[in-house]
Every structure is written in structure tokens, then in C-alpha cells.
TORSEKOL-802502 format. One line per field, with one value per residue (C-alpha): residue number from 1; x, y, z. Coordinates in Angstrom, 2 decimals, decimal comma. Example, Ala and Ser with C-alpha at 12.3 -4.5 7.8 and 13.67 -1.06 7.14 Angstrom:
num <- [1;2]
u <- [12,30;13,67]
v <- [-4,50;-1,06]
w <- [7,80;7,14]
//
This chain:
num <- [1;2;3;4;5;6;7;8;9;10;11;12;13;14;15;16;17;18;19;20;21;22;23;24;25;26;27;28;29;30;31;32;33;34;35;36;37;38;39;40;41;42;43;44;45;46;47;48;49;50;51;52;53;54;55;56;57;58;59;60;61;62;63;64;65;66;67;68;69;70;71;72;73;74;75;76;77;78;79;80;81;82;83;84;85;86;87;88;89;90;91;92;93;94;95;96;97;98;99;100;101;102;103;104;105;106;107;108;109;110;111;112]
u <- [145,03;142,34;142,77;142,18;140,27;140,31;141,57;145,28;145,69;142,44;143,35;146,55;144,99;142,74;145,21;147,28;144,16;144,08;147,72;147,45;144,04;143,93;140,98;142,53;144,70;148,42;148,48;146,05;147,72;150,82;149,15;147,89;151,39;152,48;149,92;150,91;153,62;151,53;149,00;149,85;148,51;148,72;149,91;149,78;150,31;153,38;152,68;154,40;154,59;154,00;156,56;156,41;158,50;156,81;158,14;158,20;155,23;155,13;152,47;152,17;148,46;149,45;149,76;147,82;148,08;150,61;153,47;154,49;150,85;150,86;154,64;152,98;150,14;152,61;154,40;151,46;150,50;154,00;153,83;150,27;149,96;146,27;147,92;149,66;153,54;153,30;151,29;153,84;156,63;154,92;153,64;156,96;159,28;156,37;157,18;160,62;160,43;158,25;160,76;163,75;162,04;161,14;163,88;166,96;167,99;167,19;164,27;165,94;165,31;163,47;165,30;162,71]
v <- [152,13;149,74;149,72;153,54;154,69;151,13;150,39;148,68;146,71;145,10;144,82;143,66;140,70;139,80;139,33;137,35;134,95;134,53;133,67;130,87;129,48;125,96;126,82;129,32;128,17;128,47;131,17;133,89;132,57;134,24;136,90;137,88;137,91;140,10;142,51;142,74;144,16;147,22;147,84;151,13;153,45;157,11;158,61;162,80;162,87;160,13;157,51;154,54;150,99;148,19;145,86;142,03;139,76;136,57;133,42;130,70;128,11;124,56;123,14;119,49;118,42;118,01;122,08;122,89;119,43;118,43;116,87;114,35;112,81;113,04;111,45;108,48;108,34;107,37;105,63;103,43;103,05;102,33;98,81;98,34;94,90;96,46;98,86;98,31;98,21;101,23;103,45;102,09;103,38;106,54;106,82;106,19;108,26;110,88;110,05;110,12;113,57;115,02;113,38;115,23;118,60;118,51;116,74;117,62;113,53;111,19;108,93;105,43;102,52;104,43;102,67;100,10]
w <- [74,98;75,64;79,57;79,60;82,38;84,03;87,35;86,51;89,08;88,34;85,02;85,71;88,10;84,84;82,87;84,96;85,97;82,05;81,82;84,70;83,68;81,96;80,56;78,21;75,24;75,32;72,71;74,68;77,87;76,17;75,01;78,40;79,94;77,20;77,96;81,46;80,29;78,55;81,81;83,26;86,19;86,55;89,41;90,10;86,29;85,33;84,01;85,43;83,75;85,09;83,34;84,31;82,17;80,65;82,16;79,50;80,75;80,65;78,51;78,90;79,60;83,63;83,59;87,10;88,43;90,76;88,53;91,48;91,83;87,50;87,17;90,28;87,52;84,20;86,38;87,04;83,52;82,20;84,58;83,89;82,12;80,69;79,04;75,64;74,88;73,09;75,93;78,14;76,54;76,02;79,90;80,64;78,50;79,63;83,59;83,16;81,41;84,18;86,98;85,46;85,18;88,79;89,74;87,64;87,87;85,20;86,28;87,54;85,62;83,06;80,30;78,86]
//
């Protein structure tokens, strides 16, 4: 195993750093959490696995922002008379998506 002789919580911590870093792409964020799953430590000769179950992540571009200040942000855009019909729409279908995730409510007067 490629973690052999490696401290596992260390290697654990990596891995999860990896898996919440918006620097790294979706797919190796994924592939980090899965690996998680494989990071073991010995103790007085068992082995015991460390199994942590992948949470499904969100992956819209506001990933690490705060999704109140980035729904305030569409928001802003969708009434913005600088900003074309179509953007607007899009900001504000985007918004309204974003209000009912964190939210669970449909975004008032979201209908255009």
C-alpha cells in the first residue's frame, strides 16, 4: 500500500486538505476522499481502518466562498441594468438555485 510506513493520521489530514482545496480539480478532490477510506494505522499488530464515507460535494464555482455573500452577488447582477438580459437571467436562475440549497425555500420573486 502506498501509505506504508507513513504516519496515517498525517496522511489521512493530506488527503482530506486535498479533498477541501479549490485548488484541486473535482475529480482528485474525489479521489482523495476515496482514499481516506483506504488509510490505515497499526496498532500492537491489528490493523484498524480508518473508514470515512465520501460526502457528495457541491461544485459550483462559489465552492469555499460564503454562498450568502455569492447569492447577494447574483442577486446584484440579475438587477444590474449594465448587465445583459441574458446574464441576468443566468445570475438569477444561479441566485435562486444557491438560495434554495441553503435555504430549502424557493427564492421570492425569482420568476423573471
Amino acid at each position: 500500500m502506498e501509505y506504508e510506513g507513513k504516519n496515517p493520521g498525517n496522511v489521512e489530514g493530506g488527503l482530506k486538505a486535498a479533498a477541501h482545496n479549490p485548488n484541486v480539480s473535482a475529480e482528485k478532490q474525489q479521489e482523495s476522499l476515496e482514499a481516506i477510506g483506504r488509510v490505515y494505522k497499526s496498532t500492537k499488530g491489528f490493523l484498524v481502518y480508518r473508514i470515512s464515507i465520501p460526502q457528495p460535494r457541491n461544485t459550483m464555482e462559489y465552492e469555499g466562498k460564503n454562498p450568502g455573500n455569492v447569492e447577494g452577488g447574483l442577486k446584484a447582477a440579475a438587477h444590474n441594468p449594465n448587465v445583459s438580459a441574458e446574464k441576468q437571467q443566468e445570475s438569477l436562475e444561479k441566485a435562486s438555485q444557491i438560495h434554495e440549497e441553503r435555504t430549502g425555500k424557493p427564492l421570492e420573486g425569482a420568476d423573471h
